[in-house]
VOMARZA-73559 format. One line per 10 residues: their letters; for each residue x, z, y of C-alpha. Coordinates in Angstrom, 3 decimals. Example, Ala and Ser with C-alpha at 12.3 -4.5 7.8 and 13.67 -1.06 7.14 Angstrom:
BEGIN
AS> 12.300/7.800/-4.500  13.670/7.140/-1.060
This chain:
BEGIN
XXXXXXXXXX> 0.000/0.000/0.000  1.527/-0.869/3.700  1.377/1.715/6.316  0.764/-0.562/9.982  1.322/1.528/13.141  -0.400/1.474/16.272  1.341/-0.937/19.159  1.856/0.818/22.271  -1.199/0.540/24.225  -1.846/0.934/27.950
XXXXXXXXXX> -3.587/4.686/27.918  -0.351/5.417/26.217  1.163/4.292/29.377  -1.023/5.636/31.358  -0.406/9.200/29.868  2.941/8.902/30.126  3.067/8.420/34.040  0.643/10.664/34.229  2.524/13.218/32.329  5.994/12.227/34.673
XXXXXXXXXX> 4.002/13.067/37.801  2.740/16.380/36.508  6.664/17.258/35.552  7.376/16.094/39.313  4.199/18.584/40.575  6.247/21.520/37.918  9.861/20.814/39.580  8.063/21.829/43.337  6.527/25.080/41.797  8.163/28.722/42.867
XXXXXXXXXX> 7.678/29.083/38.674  10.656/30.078/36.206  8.959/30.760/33.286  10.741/29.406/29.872  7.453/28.693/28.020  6.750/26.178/30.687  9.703/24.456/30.501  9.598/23.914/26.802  6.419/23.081/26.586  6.260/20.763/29.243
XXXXXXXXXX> 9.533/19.343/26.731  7.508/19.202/24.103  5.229/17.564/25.533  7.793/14.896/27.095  9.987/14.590/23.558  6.251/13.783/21.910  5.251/11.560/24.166  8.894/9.209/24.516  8.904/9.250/20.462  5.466/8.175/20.454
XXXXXXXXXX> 5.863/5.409/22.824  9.141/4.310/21.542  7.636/4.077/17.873  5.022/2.500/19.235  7.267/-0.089/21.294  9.596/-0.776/18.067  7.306/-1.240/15.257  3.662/-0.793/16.638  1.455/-3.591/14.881  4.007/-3.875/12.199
XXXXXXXXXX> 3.457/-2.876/8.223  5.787/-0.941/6.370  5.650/0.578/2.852  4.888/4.140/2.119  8.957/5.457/1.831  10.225/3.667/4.963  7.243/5.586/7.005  8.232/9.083/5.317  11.544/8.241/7.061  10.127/7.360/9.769
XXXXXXXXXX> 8.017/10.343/10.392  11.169/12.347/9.371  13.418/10.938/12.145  10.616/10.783/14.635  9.695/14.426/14.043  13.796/15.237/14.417  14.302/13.889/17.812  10.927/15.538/19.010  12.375/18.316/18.072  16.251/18.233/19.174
XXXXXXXXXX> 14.458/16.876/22.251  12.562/19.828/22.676  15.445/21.645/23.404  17.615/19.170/25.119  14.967/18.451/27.786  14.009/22.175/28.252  17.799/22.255/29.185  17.439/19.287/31.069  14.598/19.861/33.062  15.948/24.228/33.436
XXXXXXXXXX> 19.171/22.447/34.931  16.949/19.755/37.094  14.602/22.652/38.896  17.313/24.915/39.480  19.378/21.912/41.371  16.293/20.856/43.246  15.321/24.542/44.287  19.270/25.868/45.023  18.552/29.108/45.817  21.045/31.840/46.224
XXXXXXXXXX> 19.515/33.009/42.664  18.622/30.633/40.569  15.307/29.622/39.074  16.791/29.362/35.584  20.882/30.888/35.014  22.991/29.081/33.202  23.539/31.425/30.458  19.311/30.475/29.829  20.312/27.072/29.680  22.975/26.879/27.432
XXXXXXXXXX> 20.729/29.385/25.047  18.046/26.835/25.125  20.676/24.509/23.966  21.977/26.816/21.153  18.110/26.167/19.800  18.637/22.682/19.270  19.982/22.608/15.681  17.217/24.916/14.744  14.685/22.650/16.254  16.022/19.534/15.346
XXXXXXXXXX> 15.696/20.765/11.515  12.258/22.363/12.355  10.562/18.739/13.630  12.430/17.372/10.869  10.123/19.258/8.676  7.218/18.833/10.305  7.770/15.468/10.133  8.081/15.319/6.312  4.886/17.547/6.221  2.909/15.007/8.920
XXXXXXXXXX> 4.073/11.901/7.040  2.981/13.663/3.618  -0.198/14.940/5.221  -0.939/11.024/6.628  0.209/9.957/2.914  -2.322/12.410/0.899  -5.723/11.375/3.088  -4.806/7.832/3.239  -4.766/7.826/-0.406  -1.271/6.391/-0.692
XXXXXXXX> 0.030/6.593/-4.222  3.394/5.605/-5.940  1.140/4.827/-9.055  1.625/0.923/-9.743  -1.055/0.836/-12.633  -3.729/0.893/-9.559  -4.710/4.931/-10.267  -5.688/4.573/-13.881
């Protein structure tokens, strides 16, 4: 059975501008909070994978094992980005602000980044468990006597 992913649509581009100028709106808040900042990573490392994915093999079928991969490596760099662009975005608002403290020290930082092997492995696994998940209810079987 072949797997075909969505192409990248325009909502999908929509909601990614849309999701820039609300990380824009975050860098002018007087807010230092770290569950923002990864979050609003999260949602930024989804979204890039997603329209990436989307970009490179949207509209294209693939069998069962190459999307397992797929889901694998997608769910990896959601992950290691997770903690890359909390860093990222931590380093970005605390340039842009300068104050005499800073919103975000750099000791914070550089422990967000000491998270990314973690993370990486974690969306690595959620991955697997996704693509496995997308497997079981699409009824995708390794079984080449047709289920018998």
């Amino acid at each position: 059975m072949q797997i075909v992913l969505p192409r990248l649509t325009l909502p999908l581009r929509l909601v990614l501008w849309a999701y820039g100028g609300l990380i824009l709106f975050w860098l002018t808040l007087e807010e230092n909070s770290v569950s923002s900042v990864t979050l609003l990573a999260l949602g930024a490392s989804i979204l890039l994978v997603l329209v990436n994915v989307a970009r490179r093999w949207g509209g294209q079928k693939m069998s069962a094992q190459i999307f397992f991969v797929l889901c694998c490596l997608a769910g990896a760099l959601v992950g290691g980005g997770t903690a890359l662009g909390a860093a990222l975005l931590m380093f970005f608002k605390t340039a842009w602000h300068s104050h005499l403290f800073p919103d975000y020290p750099a000791p914070l930082m550089l422990a967000m980044l000491e998270r990314l092997p973690a993370w990486l492995i974690s969306g690595l696994l959620l991955g697997a468990a996704y693509a496995l998940l997308m497997l079981v209810f699409y009824g995708v079987s390794s079984d080449k006597s047709g289920g018998q």
